[in-house]
C-alpha positions as CSV (number, residue, x, y, z in Angstrom):
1,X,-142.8,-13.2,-87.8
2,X,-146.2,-14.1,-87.1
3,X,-145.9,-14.7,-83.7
4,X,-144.3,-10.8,-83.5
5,X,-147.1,-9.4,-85.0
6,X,-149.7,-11.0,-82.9
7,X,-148.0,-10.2,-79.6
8,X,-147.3,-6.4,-81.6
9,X,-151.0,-6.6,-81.8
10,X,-151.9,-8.0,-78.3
11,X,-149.7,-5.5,-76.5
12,X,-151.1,-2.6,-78.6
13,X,-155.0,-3.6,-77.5
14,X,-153.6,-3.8,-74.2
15,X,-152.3,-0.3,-74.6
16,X,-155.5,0.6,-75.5
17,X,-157.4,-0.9,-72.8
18,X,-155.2,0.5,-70.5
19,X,-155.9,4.2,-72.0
20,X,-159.4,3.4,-72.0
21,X,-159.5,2.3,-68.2
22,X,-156.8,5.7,-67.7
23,X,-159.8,7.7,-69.6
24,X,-162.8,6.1,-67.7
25,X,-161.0,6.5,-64.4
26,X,-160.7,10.3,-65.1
27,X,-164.2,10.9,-66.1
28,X,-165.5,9.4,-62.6
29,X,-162.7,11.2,-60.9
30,X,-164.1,14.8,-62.1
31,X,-167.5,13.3,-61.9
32,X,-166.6,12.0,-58.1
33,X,-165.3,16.1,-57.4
34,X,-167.9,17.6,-59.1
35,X,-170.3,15.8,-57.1
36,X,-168.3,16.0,-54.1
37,X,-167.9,20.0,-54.3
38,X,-171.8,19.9,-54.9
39,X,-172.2,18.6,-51.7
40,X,-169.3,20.6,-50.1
41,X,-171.7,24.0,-51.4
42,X,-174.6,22.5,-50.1
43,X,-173.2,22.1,-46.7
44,X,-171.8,25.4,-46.4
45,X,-175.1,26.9,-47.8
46,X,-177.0,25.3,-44.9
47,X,-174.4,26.3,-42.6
48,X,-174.5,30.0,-43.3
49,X,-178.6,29.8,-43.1
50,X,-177.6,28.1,-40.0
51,X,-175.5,30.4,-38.6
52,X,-177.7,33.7,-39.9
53,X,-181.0,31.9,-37.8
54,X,-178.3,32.0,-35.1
55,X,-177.1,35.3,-35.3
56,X,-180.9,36.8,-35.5
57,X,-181.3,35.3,-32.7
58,X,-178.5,36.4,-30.6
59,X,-179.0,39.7,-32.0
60,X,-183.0,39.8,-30.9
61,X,-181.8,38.1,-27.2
62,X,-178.8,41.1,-27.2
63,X,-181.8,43.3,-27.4
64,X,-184.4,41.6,-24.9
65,X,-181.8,42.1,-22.2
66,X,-180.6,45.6,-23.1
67,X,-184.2,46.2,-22.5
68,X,-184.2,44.2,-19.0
69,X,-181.2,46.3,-18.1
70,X,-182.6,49.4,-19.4
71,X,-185.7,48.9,-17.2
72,X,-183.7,47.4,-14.6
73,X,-181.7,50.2,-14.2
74,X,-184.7,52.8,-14.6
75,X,-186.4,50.5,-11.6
76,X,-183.4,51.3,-9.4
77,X,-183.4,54.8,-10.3
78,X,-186.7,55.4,-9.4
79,X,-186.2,53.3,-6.4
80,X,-183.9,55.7,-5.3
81,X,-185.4,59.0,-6.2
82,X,-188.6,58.0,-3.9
83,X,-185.8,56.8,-1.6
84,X,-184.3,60.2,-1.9
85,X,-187.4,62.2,-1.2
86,X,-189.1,59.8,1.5
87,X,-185.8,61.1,3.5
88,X,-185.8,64.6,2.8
89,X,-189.4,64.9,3.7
């Protein structure tokens, strides 16, 4: 009778341990995502700066060659208008 309560006893504390690894092994596991979706935010944080230092840029080189074609195409007009009256005259 003994000998059934001690191994009663021995397999409940190893119940117990085993609940207590099960319990630890969550509370790293949340700890581990948490951290991991920290970083995840992070990354997509510096990504969007990222990609808004890009899009500024693309937006202000968009504009510097609109302006080269603008003056491009004003260059040839005028081009031609003197063109135009050098032949007339």
């Amino acid at each position: 009778m003994w000998r059934y309560i001690s191994l009663r006893g021995h397999a409940t504390a190893l119940l117990q341990q085993a609940a207590n690894r099960v319990d630890l092994l969550q509370s790293e596991a949340y700890t581990a995502t948490q951290t991991s979706m920290e970083k995840l935010r992070r990354v997509k944080r510096r990504r969007n700066a990222q990609f808004a230092g890009i899009n500024w840029w693309w937006t202000c080189e968009e504009r510097a060659l609109r302006m080269y074609y603008l003056f491009e195409d004003w260059r040839h007009a005028t081009a031609e208008a003197r063109l135009g009256a050098s032949i007339s005259q």
